[in-house]
VEXDREN-2710 file (C-alpha; in Angstrom, 1 decimal):
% VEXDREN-2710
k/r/px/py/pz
1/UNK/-24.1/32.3/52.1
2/UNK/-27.1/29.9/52.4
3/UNK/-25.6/26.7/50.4
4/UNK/-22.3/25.3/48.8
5/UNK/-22.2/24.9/45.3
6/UNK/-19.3/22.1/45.0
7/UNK/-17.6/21.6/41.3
8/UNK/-14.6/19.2/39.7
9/UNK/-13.7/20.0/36.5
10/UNK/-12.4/17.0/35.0
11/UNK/-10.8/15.6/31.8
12/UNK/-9.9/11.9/31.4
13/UNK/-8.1/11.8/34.7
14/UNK/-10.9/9.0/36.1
15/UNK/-8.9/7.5/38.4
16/UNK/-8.2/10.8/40.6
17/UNK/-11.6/11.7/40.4
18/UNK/-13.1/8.8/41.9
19/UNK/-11.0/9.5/44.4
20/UNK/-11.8/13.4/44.8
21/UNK/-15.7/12.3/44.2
22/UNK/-15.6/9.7/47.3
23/UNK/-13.9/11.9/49.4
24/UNK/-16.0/14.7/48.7
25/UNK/-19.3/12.5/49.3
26/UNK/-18.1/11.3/52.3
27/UNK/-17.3/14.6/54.0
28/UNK/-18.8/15.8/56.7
29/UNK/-21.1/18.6/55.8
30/UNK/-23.7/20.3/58.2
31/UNK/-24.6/22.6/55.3
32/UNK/-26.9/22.0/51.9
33/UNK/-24.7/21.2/49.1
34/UNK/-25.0/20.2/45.2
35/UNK/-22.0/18.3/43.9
36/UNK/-21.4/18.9/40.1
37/UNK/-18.7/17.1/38.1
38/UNK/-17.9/18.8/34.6
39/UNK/-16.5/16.5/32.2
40/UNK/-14.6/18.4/29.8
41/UNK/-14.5/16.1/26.6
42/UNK/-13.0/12.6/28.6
43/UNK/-12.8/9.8/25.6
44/UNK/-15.7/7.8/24.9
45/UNK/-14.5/5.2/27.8
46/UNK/-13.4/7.4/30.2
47/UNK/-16.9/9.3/29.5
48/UNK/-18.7/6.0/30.1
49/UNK/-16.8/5.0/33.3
50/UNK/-17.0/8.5/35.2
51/UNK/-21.1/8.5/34.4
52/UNK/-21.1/5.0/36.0
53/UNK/-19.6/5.9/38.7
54/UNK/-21.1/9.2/39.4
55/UNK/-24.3/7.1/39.8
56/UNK/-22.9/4.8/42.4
57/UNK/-21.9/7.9/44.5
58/UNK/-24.8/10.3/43.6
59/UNK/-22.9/13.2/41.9
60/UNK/-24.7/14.6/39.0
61/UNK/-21.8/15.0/35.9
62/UNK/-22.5/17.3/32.9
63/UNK/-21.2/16.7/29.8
64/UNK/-19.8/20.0/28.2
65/UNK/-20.1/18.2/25.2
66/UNK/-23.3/18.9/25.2
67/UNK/-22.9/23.0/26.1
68/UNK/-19.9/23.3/23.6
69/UNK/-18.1/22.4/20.7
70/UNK/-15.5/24.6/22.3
71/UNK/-12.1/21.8/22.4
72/UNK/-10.7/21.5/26.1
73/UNK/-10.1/23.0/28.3
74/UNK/-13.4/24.6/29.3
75/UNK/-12.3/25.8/32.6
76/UNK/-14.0/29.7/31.7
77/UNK/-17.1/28.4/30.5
78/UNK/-17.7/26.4/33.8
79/UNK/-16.7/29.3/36.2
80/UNK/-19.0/31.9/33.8
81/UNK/-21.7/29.1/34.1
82/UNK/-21.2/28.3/37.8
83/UNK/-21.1/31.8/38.7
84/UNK/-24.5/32.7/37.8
85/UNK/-25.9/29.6/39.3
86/UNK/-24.5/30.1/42.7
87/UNK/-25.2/34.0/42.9
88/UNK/-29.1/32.7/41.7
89/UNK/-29.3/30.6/45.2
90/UNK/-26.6/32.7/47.3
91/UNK/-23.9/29.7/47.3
92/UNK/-20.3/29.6/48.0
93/UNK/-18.8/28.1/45.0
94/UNK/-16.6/25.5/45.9
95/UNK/-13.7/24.0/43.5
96/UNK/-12.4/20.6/44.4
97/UNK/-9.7/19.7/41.6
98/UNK/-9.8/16.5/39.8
99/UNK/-6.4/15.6/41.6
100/UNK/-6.9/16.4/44.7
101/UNK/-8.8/14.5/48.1
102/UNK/-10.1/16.7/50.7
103/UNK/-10.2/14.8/54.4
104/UNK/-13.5/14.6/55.9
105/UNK/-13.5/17.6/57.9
106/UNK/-11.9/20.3/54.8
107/UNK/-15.1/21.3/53.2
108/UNK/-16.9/22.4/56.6
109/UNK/-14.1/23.8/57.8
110/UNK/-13.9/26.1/54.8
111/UNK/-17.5/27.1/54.9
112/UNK/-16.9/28.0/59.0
113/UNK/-14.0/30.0/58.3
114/UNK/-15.4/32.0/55.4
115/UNK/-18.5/32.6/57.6
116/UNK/-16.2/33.3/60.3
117/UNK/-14.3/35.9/58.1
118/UNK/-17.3/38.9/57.0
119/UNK/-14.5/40.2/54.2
120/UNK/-13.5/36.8/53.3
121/UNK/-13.5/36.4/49.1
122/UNK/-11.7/33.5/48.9
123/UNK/-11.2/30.4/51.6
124/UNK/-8.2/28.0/50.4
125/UNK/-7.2/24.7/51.2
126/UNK/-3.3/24.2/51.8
127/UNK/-2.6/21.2/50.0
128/UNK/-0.1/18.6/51.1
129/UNK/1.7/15.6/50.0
130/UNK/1.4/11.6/50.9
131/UNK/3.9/12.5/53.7
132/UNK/1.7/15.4/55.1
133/UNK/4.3/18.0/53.9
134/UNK/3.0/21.3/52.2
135/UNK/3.4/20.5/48.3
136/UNK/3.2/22.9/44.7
137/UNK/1.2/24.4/45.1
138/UNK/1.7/26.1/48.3
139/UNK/5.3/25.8/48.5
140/UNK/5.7/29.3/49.5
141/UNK/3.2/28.4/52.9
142/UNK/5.8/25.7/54.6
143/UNK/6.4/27.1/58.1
144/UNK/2.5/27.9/58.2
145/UNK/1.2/24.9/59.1
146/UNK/-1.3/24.6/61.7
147/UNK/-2.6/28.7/60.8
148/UNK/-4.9/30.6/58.9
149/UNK/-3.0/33.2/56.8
150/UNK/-4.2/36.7/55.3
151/UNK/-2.4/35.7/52.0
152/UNK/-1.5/38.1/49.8
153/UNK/0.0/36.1/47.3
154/UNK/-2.9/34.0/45.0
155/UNK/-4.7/31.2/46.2
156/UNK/-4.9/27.9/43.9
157/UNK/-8.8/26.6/42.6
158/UNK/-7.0/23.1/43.7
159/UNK/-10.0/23.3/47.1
160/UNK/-11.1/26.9/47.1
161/UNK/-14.6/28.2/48.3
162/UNK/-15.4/31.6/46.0
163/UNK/-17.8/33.0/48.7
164/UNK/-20.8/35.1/47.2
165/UNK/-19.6/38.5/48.1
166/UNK/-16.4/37.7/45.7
167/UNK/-18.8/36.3/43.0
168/UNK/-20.8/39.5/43.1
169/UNK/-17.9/41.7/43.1
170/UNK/-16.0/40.1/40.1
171/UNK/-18.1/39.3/37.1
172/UNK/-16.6/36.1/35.8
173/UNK/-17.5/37.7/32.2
174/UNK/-14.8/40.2/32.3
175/UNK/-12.5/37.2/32.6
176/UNK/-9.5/36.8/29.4
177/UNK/-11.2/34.3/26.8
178/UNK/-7.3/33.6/25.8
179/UNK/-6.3/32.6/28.8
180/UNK/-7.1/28.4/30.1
181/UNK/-6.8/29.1/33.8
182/UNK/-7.7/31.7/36.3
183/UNK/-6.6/31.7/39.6
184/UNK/-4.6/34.3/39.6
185/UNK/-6.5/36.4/38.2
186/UNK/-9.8/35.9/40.7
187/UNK/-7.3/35.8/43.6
188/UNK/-6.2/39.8/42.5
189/UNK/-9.7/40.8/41.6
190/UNK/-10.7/39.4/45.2
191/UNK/-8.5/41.8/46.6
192/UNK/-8.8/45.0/44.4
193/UNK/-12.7/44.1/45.4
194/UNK/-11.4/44.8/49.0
195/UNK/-12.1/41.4/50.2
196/UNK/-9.4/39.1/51.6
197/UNK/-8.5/35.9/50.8
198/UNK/-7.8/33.5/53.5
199/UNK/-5.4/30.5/53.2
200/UNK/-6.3/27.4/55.6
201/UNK/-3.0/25.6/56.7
202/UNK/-5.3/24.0/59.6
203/UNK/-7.1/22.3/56.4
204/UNK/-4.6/20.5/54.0
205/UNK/-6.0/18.4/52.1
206/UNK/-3.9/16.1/49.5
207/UNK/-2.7/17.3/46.3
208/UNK/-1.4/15.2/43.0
209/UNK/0.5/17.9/41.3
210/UNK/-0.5/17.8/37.4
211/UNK/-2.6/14.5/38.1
212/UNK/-4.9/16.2/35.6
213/UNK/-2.8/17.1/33.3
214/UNK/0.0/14.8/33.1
215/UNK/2.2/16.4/30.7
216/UNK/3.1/19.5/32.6
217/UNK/5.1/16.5/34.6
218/UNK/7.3/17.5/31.5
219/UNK/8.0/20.5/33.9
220/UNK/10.3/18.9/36.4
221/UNK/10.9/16.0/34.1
222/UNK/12.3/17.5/30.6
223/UNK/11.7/21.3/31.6
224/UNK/12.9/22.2/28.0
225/UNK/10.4/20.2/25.8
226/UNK/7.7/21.1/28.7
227/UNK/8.7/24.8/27.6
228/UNK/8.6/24.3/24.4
229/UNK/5.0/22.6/24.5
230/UNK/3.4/25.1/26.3
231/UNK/4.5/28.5/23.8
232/UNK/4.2/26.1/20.9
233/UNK/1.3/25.0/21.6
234/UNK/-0.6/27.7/23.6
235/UNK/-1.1/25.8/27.0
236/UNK/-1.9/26.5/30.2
237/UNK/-1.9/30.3/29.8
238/UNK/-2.7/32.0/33.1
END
């Protein structure tokens, strides 16, 4: 692994990106990077605003707009395109979520311990809450804090480094075109690979649940009409 190819997906939720974008530009990274945010059809405005201040942070933004007339989300198209990209310069690919802020050590502490780790497929952030607690979601982690766990259970794309011997194991083409989010799916394909996927407690890094997606707040908030949303509708399959 030579370089860290760093991506947010992101989709009207400016304000949390600004934050995730400064947080990622002022980590502290030892190793070459490229930071890519993809904006997956944002309004007009919000379009406008994230492209502004991209340029005042120096993180290049693509427009899938302009790759797709595919409606959002677009989550498989950027991991298809990202995948051949980072495999083409032997990069880690490293998700940062549009809802989350790393601290200024997480991103080089990922690349160390996936370096560290010669089977390593995956390298995850814990994520944690305003109060430092573990939150969703890696609820199932609290009592790990302060480790770095073999996990067999999946690993969340909130901060997750895809290391290259992962990306050349799974081909990202074989992924389910039905499905809008795949986690779970790379996490098992990491591990029927052989590899193993690593979850960093010593890392946390904070975590707005559903900042991107504010209406799977319907979840905790009116769990029937959330429900009912998602089969209706055909969201968020996984």
């Amino acid at each position: 692994m030579k370089s860290l190819h760093i991506i947010t997906p992101v989709k009207d939720s400016i304000d949390s990106t600004v934050e995730t974008m400064e947080a990622v530009m002022a980590s502290r990274l030892s190793v070459p990077f490229t930071y890519t945010v993809y904006n997956d059809f944002s309004t007009p405005e919000n379009t406008e605003r994230l492209h502004r201040e991209a340029e005042r942070l120096g993180v290049r933004v693509v427009d899938l707009a302009d790759l797709t007339d595919h409606p959002s989300p677009n989550y498989l198209l950027v991991l298809r395109r990202c995948q051949k990209e980072a495999l083409a310069e032997d990069a880690g690919l490293l998700i940062v979520e549009s809802d989350v802020t790393v601290k200024p050590d997480t991103l080089q502490g990922l690349w160390d311990g996936a370096q560290e780790h010669a089977d390593c497929g995956i390298a995850a952030s814990v994520t944690i809450d305003r109060e430092e607690q573990i939150n969703y979601p890696y609820l199932y982690a609290k009592g790990w804090e302060g480790r770095v766990v073999d996990c067999k259970k999946h690993c969340s794309f909130c901060c997750s480094l895809l290391t290259p011997a992962l990306l050349q194991a799974f081909d990202f083409e074989r992924l389910d075109d039905s499905k809008n989010w795949f986690d779970v799916t790379i996490s098992h394909e990491s591990l029927n690979a052989g590899l193993h996927n690593y979850l960093f407690c010593n890392l946390p890094a904070y975590h707005r649940p559903h900042a991107s997606r504010p209406w799977k707040q319907l979840k905790y908030k009116n769990p029937l009409k959330y429900y009912w949303i998602k089969w209706t509708k055909g969201f968020d399959k996984i």
